[in-house]
C-alpha positions as CSV (number, residue, x, y, z in Angstrom):
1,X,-22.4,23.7,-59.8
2,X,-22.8,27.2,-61.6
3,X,-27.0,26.5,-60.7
4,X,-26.1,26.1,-57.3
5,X,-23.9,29.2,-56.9
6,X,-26.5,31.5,-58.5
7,X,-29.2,30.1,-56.5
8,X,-27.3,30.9,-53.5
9,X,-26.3,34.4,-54.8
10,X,-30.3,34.8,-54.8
11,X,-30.9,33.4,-51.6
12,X,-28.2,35.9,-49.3
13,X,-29.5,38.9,-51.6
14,X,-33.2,38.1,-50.5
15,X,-32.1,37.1,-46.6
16,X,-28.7,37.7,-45.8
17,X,-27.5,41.3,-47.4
18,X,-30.8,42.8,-46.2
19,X,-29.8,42.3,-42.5
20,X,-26.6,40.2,-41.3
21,X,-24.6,41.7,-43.6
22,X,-25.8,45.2,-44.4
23,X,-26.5,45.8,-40.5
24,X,-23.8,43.2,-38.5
25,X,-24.4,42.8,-34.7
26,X,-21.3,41.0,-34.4
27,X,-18.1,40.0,-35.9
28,X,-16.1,36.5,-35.0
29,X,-13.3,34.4,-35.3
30,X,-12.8,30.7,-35.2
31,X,-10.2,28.1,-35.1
32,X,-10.5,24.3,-36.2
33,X,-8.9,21.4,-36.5
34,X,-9.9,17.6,-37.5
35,X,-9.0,15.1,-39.9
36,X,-10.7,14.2,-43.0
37,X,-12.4,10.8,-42.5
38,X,-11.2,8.0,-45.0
39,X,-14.8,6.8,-46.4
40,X,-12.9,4.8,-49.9
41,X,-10.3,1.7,-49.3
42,X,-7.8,3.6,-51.5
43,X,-7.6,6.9,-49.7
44,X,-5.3,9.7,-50.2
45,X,-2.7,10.5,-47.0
46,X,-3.8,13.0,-45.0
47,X,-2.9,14.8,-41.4
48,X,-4.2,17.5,-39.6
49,X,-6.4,19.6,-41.4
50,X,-6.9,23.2,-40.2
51,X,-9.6,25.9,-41.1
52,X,-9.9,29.5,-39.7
53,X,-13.3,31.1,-39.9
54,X,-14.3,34.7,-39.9
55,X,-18.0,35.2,-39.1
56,X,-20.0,38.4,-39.4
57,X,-24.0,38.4,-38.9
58,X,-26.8,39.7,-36.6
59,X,-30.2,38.3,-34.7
60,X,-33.4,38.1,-36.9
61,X,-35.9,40.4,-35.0
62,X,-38.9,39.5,-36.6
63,X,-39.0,42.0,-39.3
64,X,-40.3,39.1,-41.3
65,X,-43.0,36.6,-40.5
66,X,-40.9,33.3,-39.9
67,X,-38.6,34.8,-37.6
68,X,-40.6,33.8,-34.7
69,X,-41.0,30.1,-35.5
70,X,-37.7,29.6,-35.2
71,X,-37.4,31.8,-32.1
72,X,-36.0,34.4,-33.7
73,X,-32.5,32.9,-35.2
74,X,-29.3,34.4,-35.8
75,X,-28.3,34.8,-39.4
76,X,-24.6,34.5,-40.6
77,X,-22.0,34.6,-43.3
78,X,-19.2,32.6,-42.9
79,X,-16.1,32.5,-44.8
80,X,-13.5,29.7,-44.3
81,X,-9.7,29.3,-45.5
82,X,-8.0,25.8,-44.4
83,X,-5.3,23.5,-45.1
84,X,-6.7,20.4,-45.6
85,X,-3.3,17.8,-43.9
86,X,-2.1,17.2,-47.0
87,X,-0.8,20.2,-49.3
88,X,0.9,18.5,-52.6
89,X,-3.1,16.2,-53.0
90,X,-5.3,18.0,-51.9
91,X,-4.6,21.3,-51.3
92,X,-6.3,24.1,-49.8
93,X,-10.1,24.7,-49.2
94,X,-12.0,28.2,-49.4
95,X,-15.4,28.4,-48.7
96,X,-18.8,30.5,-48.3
97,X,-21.6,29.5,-46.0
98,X,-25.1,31.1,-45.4
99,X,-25.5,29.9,-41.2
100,X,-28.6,30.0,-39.2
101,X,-27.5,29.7,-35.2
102,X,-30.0,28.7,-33.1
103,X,-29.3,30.0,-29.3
104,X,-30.8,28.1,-26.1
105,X,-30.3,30.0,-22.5
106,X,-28.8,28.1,-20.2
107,X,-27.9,30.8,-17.8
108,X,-27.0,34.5,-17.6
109,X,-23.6,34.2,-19.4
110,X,-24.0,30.5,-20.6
111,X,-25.9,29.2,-24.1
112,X,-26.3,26.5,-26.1
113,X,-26.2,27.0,-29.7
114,X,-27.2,24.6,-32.8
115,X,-25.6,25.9,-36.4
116,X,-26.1,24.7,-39.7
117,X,-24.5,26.3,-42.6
118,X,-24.3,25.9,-46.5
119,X,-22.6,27.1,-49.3
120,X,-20.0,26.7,-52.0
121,X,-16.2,25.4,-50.9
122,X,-13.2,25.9,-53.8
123,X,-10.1,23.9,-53.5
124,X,-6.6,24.6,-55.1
125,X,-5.9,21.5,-56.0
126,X,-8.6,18.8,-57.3
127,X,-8.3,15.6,-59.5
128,X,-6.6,15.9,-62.3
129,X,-5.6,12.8,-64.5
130,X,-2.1,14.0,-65.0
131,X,-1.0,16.3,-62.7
132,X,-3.7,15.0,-59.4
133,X,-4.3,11.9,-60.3
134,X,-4.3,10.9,-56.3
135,X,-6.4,13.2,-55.1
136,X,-9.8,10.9,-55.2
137,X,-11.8,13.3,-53.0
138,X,-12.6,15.8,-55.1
139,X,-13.4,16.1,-58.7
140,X,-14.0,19.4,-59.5
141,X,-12.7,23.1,-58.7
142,X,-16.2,24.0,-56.8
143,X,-18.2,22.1,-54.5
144,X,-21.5,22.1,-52.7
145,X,-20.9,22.9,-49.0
146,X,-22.7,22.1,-45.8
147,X,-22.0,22.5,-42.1
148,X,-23.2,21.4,-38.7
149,X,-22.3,22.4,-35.1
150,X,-23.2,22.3,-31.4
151,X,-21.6,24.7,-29.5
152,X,-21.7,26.4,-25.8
153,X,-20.8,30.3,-25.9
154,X,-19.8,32.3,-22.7
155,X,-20.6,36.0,-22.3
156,X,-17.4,37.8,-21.1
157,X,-19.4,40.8,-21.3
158,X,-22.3,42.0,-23.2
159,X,-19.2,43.2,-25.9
160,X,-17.5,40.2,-26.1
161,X,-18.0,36.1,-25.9
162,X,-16.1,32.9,-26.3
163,X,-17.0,29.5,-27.6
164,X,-16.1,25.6,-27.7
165,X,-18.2,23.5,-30.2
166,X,-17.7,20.5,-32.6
167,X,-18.8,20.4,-35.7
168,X,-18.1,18.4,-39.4
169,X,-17.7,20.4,-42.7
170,X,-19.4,18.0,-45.5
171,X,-18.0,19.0,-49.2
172,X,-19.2,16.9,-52.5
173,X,-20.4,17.6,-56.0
174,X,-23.0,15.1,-56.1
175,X,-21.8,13.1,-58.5
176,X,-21.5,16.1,-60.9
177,X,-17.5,15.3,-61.6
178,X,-15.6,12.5,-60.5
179,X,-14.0,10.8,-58.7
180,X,-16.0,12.3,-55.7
181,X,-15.7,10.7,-52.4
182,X,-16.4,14.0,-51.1
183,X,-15.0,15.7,-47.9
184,X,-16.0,14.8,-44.2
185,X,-14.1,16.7,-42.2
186,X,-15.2,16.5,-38.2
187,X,-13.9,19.5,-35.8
188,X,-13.3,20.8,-32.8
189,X,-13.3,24.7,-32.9
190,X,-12.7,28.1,-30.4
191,X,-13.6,31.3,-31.6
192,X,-14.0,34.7,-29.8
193,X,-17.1,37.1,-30.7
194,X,-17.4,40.9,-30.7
195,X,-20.9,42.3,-30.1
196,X,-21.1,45.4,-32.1
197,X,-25.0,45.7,-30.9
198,X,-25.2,43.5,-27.8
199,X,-29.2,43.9,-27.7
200,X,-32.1,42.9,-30.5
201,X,-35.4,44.7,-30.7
202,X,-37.6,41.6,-30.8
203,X,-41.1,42.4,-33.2
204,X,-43.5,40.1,-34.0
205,X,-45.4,37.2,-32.6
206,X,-47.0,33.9,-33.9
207,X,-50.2,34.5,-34.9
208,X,-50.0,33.0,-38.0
209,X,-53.0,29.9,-38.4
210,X,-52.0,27.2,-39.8
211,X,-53.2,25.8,-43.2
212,X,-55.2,23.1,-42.7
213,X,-55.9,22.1,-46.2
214,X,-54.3,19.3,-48.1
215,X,-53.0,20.8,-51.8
216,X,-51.4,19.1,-54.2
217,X,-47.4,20.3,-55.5
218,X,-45.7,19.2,-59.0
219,X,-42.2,19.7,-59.9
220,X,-40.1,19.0,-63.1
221,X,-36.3,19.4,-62.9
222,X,-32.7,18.6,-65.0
223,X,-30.3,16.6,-63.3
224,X,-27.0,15.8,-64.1
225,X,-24.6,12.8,-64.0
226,X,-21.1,11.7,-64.9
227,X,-22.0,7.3,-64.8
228,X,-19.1,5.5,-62.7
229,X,-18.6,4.8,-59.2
230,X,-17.3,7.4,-56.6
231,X,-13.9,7.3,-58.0
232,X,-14.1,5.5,-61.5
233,X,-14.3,6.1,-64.8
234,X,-13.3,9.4,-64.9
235,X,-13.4,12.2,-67.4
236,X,-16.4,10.6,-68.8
237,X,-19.6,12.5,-70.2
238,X,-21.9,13.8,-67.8
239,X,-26.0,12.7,-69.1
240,X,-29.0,14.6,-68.6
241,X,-31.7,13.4,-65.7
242,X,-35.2,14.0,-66.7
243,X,-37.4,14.0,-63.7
244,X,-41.2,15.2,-62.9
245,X,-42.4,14.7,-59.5
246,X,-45.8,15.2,-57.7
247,X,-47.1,15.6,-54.2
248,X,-49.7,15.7,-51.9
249,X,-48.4,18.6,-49.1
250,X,-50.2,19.6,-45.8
251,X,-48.9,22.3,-43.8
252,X,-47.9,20.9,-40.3
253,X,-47.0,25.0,-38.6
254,X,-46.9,27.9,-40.9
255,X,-43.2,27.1,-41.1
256,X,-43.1,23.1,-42.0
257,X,-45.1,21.8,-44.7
258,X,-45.2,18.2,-45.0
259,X,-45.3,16.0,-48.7
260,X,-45.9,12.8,-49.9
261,X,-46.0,11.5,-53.6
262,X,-44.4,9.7,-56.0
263,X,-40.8,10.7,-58.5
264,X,-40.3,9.5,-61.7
265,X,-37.0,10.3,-63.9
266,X,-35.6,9.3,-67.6
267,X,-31.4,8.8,-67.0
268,X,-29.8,9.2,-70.6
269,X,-26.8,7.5,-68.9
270,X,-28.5,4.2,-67.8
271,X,-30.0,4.4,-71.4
272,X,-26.2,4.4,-72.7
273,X,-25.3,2.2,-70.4
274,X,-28.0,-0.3,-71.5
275,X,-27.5,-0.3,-75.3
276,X,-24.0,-0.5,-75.2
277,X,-23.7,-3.6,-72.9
278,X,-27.2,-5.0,-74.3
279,X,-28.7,-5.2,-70.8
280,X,-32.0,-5.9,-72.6
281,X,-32.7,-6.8,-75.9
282,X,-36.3,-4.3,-76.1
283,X,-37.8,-1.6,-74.1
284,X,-34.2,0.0,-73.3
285,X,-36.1,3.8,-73.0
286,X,-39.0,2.4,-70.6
287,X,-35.8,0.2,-68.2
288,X,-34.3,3.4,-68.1
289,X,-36.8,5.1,-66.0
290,X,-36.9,4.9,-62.3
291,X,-40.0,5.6,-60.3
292,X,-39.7,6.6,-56.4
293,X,-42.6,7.1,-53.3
294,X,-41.1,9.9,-51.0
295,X,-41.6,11.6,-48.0
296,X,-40.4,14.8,-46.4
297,X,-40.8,18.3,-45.1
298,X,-39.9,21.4,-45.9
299,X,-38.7,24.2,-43.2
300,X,-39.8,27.6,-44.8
301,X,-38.3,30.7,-44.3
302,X,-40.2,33.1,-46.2
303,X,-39.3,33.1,-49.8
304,X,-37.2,30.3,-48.9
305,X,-37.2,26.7,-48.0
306,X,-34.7,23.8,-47.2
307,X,-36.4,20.5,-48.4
308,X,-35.4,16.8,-46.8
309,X,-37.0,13.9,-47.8
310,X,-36.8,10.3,-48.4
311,X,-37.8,7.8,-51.0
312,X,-38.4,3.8,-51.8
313,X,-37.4,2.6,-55.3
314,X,-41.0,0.9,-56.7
315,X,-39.1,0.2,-60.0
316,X,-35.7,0.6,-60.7
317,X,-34.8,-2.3,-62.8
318,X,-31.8,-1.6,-65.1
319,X,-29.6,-1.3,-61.2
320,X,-30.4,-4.7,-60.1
321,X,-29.9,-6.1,-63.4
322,X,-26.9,-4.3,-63.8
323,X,-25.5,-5.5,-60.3
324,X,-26.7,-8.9,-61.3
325,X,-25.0,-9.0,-64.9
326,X,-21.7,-7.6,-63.0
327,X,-21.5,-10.0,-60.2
328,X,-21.0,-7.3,-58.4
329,X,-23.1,-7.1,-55.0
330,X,-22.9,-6.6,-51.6
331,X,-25.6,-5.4,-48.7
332,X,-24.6,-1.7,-49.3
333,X,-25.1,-1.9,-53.1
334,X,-28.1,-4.1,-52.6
335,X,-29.5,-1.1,-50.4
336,X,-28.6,1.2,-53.0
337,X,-30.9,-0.2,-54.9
338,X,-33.9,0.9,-52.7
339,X,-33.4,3.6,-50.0
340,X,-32.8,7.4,-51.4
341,X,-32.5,10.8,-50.1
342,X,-32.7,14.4,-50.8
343,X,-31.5,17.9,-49.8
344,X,-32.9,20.7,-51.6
345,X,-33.1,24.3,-51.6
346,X,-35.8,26.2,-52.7
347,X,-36.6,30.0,-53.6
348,X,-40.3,30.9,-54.0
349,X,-41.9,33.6,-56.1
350,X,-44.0,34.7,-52.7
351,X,-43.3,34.3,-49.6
352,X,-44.2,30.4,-48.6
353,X,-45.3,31.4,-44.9
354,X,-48.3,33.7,-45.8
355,X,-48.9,32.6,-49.2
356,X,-49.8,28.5,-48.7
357,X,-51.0,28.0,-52.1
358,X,-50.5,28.9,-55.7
359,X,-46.7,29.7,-56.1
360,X,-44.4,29.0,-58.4
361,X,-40.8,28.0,-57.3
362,X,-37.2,27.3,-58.2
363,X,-34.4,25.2,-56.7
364,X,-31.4,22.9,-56.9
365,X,-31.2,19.5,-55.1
366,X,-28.8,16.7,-54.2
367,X,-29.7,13.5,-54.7
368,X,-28.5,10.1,-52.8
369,X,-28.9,6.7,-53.5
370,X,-27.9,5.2,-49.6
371,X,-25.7,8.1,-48.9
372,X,-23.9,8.0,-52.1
373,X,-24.8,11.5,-54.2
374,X,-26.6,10.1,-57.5
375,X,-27.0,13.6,-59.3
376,X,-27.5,17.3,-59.0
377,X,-30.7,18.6,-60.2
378,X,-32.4,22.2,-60.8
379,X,-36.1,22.7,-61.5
380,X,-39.2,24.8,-60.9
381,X,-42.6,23.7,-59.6
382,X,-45.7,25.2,-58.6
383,X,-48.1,24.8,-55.3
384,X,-51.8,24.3,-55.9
């Protein structure tokens, strides 16, 4: 989690400090309530939870060439504190999140807004094996963070605005520390918003063309993993994930860039896993690879990028055995077994927009197997 915190660190000094929160256009408050959503059979008890945000940020104005691709955004920094409806398990929740809001007119005094946030959340009170041993939802003092909302915000004047939305906080470690069911946490919120600038000088217009070539992308990255289900063995070791990826990648606008290829990765847990419960009697290195096709995009933001994709397991063979030597299956585990997805976050040595070929890059990524985070991973990579 330490990767993920620094990258972020980078990330707000590159975009955020430079304008949201060295020149703020506004300051905000929020309320919200929801209840955590029991995902696990054997859940912890839980009530209302409630979260109080405190927003500061301003409107991108184009000082910087994706800001009109996205229609010139507003960029925020949101910091949470929240009970979480049950204080003796799981405790309390604070939490950082980078935001991008993305405002649609619908009248004079009336928009529609889209959010999505991430960051880091720390929680007073996690698992722990003699004091916490109920608290199954999270693992670990830090987790990755993420946030969504749709809101509608009504101009009182051009000083001050309210807001309704709903919205879902989303909190795991990816498999990092268990047990980690993770936190989903839907809300409903109201917030108030002081202008301190009510107006943005707009600059800059999209005259970017786009790249039309195909270029080819490799990565390599570390992963790591604690092997167990969401919520069992704990305290176990966590294994290294050795992965190399490459792509094919065609720029679909200057700010989305498209990729196809093929993942491959060494898990030093499966490889434990597989000698001590003599899965296979030779090869036990080679059955502890597994080898991916993926699609995705990436949304750039300058030096930045937020990367999606999704993948199909062409050979994976020490799960099914394992589910097989178990008797342990079902459709969802079955599925496991095939359909993946990833959210990564990555930082580029220039800026991704103007510069579509050779560039190196960092990042750190969440891996799922089905929904269910499989490992955390940091790498570099360069574009051809």
């Amino acid at each position: 989690m330490r990767y993920l915190a620094v990258f972020i660190l980078i990330f707000l000094t590159d975009t955020a400090f430079s304008q949201s929160l060295l020149h703020p256009a506004f300051v905000e408050y929020n309320v919200s309530t929801g209840r955590i959503v029991k995902n696990y059979p054997v859940f912890p008890q839980r009530n209302a939870a409630w979260v109080n945000s405190f927003v500061i940020g301003s409107r991108l104005n184009g000082t910087k060439a994706w800001h009109p691709y996205y229609r010139y955004p507003v960029a925020s920094f949101e910091i949470n504190y929240g009970t979480l409806g049950n204080s003796k398990v799981l405790g309390s929740m604070i939490s950082g999140l980078y935001r991008l809001e993305f405002p649609f007119r619908l009248s004079d005094k009336l928009y529609a807004e889209a959010v999505a946030g991430f960051g880091v959340a720390g929680f007073t009170r996690h698992y722990d094996i003699e004091n916490n041993p109920e608290n199954t939802v999270v693992g670990s003092t830090f987790t990755f963070n993420a946030s969504a909302r749709l809101l509608l915000r009504y101009y009182l004047s051009p000083f001050w605005s309210v807001n309704l939305n709903a919205g879902v906080y989303h909190c795991s470690n990816s498999h990092y520390k268990l047990p980690n069911l993770g936190i989903n946490l839907p809300v409903i919120s109201a917030g108030v918003r002081y202008h301190i600038q009510p107006a943005s000088i707009l600059m800059g217009s999209r005259n970017l063309e786009r790249d039309k070539k195909i270029h080819g992308q490799i990565r390599l990255a570390l992963g790591q993993n604690e092997q167990g289900a969401s919520t069992f063995p704990v305290n176990g070791p966590r294994y290294p994930v050795y992965l190399v990826a490459m792509y094919a990648t065609k720029y679909l606008s200057p700010v989305n860039k498209f990729h196809a290829g093929v993942e491959g990765w060494y898990n030093a847990g499966m490889y434990d896993y597989i000698t001590s419960q003599r899965l296979y009697d030779d090869k036990e290195h080679w059955r502890s690879v597994a080898i991916q096709t993926v699609i995705g995009n990436e949304f750039l933001f300058g030096h930045f990028s937020m990367l999606v994709n999704g993948g199909v397991y062409v050979y994976n063979p020490a799960y099914h055995k394992r589910l097989k030597t178990e008797d342990n299956s079902n459709l969802k585990k079955e599925i496991k077994g095939w359909i993946t997805a990833r959210l990564g976050f990555q930082y580029y040595i220039r800026d991704a927009v103007v510069h579509t070929g050779s560039n190196f890059y960092a990042g750190v990524y969440i891996k799922t197997n089905f929904g269910q985070a499989d490992f955390l991973e940091t790498g570099i990579g360069y574009c051809f």
